[in-house]
VOVEXMAR-898358 format. One record per residue (C-alpha): residue in three letters; x, y, z. Coordinates in pm, whole numbers, padded with zeros to 5 digits, always signed. Layout:
// residues N
ALAXYZ
...
// end
This chain:
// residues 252
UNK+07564+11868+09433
UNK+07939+11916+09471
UNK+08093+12229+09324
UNK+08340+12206+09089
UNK+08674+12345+09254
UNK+08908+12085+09382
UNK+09139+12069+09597
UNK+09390+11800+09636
UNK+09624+11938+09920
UNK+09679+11720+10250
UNK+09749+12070+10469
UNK+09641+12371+10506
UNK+09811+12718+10681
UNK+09650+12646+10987
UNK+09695+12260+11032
UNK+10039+12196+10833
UNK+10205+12214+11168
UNK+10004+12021+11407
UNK+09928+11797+11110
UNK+10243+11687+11007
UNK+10391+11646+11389
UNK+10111+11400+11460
UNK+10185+11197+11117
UNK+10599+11212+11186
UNK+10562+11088+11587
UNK+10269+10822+11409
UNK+10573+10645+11332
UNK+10710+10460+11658
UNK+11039+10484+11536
UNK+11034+10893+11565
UNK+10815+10852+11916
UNK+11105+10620+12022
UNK+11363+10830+11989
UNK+11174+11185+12106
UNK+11190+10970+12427
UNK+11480+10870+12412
UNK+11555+11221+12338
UNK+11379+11327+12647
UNK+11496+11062+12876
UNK+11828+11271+12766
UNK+11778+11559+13008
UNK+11771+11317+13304
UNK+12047+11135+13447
UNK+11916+10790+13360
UNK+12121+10808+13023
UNK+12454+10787+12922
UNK+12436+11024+12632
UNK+12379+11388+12609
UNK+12056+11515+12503
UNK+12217+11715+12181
UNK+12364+11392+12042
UNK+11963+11233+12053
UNK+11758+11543+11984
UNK+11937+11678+11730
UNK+11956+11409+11446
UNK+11572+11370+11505
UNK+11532+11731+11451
UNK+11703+11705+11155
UNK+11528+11428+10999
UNK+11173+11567+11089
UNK+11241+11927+10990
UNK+11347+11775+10632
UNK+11040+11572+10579
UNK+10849+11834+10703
UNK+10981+12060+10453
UNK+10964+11813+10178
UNK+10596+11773+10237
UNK+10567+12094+10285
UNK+10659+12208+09941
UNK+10490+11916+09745
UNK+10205+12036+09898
UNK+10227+12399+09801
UNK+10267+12237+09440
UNK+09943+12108+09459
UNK+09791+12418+09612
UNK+09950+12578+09288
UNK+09809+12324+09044
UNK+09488+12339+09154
UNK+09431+12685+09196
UNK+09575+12690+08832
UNK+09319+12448+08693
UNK+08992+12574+08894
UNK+09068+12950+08745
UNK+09046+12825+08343
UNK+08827+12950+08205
UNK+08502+12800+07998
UNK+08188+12983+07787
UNK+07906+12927+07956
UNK+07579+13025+07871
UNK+07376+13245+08108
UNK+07058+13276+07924
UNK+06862+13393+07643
UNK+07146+13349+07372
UNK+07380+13545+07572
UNK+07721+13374+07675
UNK+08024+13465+07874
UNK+08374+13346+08020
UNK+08373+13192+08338
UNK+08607+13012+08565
UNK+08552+12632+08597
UNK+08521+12652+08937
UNK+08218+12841+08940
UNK+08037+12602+08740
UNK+07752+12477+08901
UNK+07501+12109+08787
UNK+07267+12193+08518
UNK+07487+12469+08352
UNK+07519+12474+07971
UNK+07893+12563+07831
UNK+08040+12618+07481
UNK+08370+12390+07454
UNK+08618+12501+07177
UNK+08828+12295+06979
UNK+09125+12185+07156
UNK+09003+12238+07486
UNK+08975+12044+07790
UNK+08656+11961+07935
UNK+08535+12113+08293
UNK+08310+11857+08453
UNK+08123+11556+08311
UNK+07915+11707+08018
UNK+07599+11535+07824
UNK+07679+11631+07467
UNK+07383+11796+07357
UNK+07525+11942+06989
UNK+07837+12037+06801
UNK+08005+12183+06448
UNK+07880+11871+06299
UNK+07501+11838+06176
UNK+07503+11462+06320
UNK+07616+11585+06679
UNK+07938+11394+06698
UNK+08256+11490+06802
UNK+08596+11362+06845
UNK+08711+11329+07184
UNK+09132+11272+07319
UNK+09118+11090+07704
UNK+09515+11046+07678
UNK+09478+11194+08049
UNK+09202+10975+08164
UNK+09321+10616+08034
UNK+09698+10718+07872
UNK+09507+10597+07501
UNK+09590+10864+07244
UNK+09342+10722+06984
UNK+09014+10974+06966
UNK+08669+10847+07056
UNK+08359+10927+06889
UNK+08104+11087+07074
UNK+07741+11058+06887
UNK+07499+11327+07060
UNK+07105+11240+07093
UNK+07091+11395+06702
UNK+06794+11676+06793
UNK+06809+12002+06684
UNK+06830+12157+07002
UNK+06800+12537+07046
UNK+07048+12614+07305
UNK+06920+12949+07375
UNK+06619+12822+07522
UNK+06684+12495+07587
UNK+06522+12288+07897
UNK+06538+11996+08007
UNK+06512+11736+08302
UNK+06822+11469+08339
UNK+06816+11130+08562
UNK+07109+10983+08547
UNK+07318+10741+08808
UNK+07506+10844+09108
UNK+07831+10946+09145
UNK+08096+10711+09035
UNK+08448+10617+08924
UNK+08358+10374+08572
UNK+08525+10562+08310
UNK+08290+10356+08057
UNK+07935+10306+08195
UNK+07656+10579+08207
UNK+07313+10536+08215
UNK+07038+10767+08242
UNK+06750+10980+08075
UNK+06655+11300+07947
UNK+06275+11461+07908
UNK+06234+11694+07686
UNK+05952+11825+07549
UNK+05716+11573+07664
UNK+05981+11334+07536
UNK+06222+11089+07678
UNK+06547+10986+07570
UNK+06808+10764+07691
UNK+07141+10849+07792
UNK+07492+10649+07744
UNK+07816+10680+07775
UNK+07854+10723+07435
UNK+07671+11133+07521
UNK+07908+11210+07809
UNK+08218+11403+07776
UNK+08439+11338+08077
UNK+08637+11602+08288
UNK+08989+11623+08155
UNK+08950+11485+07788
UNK+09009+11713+07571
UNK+08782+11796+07258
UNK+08959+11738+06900
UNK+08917+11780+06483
UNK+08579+11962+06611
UNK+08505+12292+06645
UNK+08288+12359+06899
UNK+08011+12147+07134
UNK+07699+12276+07346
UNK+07747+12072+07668
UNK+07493+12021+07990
UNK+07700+11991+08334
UNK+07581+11666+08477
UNK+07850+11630+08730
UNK+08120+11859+08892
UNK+08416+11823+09088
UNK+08444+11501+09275
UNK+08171+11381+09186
UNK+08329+11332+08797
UNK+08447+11027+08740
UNK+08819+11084+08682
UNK+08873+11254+09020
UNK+08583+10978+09181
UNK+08881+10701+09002
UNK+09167+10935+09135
UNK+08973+10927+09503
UNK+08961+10531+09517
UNK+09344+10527+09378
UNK+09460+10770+09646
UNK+09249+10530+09927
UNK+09462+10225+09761
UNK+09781+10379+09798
UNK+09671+10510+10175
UNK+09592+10212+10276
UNK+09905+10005+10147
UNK+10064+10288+10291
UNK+09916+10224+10656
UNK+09971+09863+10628
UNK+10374+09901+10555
UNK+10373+10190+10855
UNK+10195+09897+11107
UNK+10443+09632+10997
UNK+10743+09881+11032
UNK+10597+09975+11364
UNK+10570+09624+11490
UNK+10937+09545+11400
UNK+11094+09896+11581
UNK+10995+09723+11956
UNK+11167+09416+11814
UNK+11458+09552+11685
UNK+11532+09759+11984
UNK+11520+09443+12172
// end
């Protein structure tokens, strides 16, 4: 299984440089003029090399520095968000703090009202004797109504609880879930309306006993986030071919 840390930077120390070269000179119209920009130092050109190499400097050291720094943003964000902290339960009755990115499939935590949630969870109880809870996904799908959550209604004893979970795989529908749970020599089944998604936040409930089911990006919020970012990446690469095409053209 995935862990549950994320990271959502493009660069790191070691590759920002050599990264973010290749992607700037990607673009013909930067290769164009670093050789026009060579073809400087020769006698084949009219024009100095200064008066070519310098406003490509320019414009690569700026974007390099721009990406640079929304990058280290990220960095910050995430290292923000995998060091919350969650209860989780570590056996026997006993609970402590721990960060979010140290939770692990399987793991029971203890969400408090008004907090976010740290990985897909199967709501197994809460404050209410009917197991339901009130849940706000403003960051999921921008809707600020709550949603009612109904858990499976068993008195569980989290303490000592075990269980075995079959669920689906990994995926980005905000609104499906199907699956099953055994427990003690019985089996029930599992819907969306048990799972408490990354990111929502828990409201006008106290607390909820939660099993991890899936972590990182495997949950379905950063799964949707995944296939946005792929959308955008490949629009992206379709504008930077056309604009490539038309630079040979234009120079012509």
């Amino acid at each position: 299984y995935a862990d549950n840390s994320v990271r959502s930077t493009k660069y790191t120390v070691a590759t920002f440089l050599p990264k973010s070269l290749f992607e700037q000179f990607r673009r013909v119209a930067n290769f164009y003029f670093l050789v026009a920009g060579i073809l400087a130092f020769t006698k084949l050109t009219p024009y100095t090399a200064v008066s070519a190499i310098l406003p490509l400097s320019i414009i690569i050291g700026a974007t390099m520095v721009k990406e640079g720094i929304e990058d280290w943003r990220r960095k910050k964000q995430d290292i923000e968000v995998n060091n919350r902290r969650v209860i989780l339960h570590k056996g026997d009755g006993i609970f402590e703090y721990t960060e979010w990115k140290n939770l692990r499939v399987g793991n029971i935590v203890k969400i408090m009202k008004d907090e976010f949630f740290p990985a897909d969870l199967l709501l197994l109880s809460s404050s209410y004797e009917d197991a339901v809870c009130y849940v706000e996904t403003m960051n999921l799908d921008g809707e600020t109504n709550l949603k009612l959550k109904q858990g499976l209604d068993e008195d569980f004893k989290i303490c000592d609880f075990r269980a075995v979970i079959k669920c689906e795989d990994p995926n980005a529908n905000l609104y499906s879930f199907v699956g099953s749970m055994e427990f003690e020599e019985q089996k029930y089944p599992l819907s969306a309306q048990q799972l408490l998604l990354r990111d929502s936040k828990l409201r006008n409930t106290d607390y909820v006993f939660g099993a991890v089911v899936f972590t990182g990006h495997d949950t379905k919020k950063l799964s949707k986030s995944f296939r946005a970012s792929s959308s955008i990446k490949i629009s992206t690469c379709t504008m930077k071919k056309q604009t490539n095409q038309l630079v040979p053209v234009l120079q012509t």
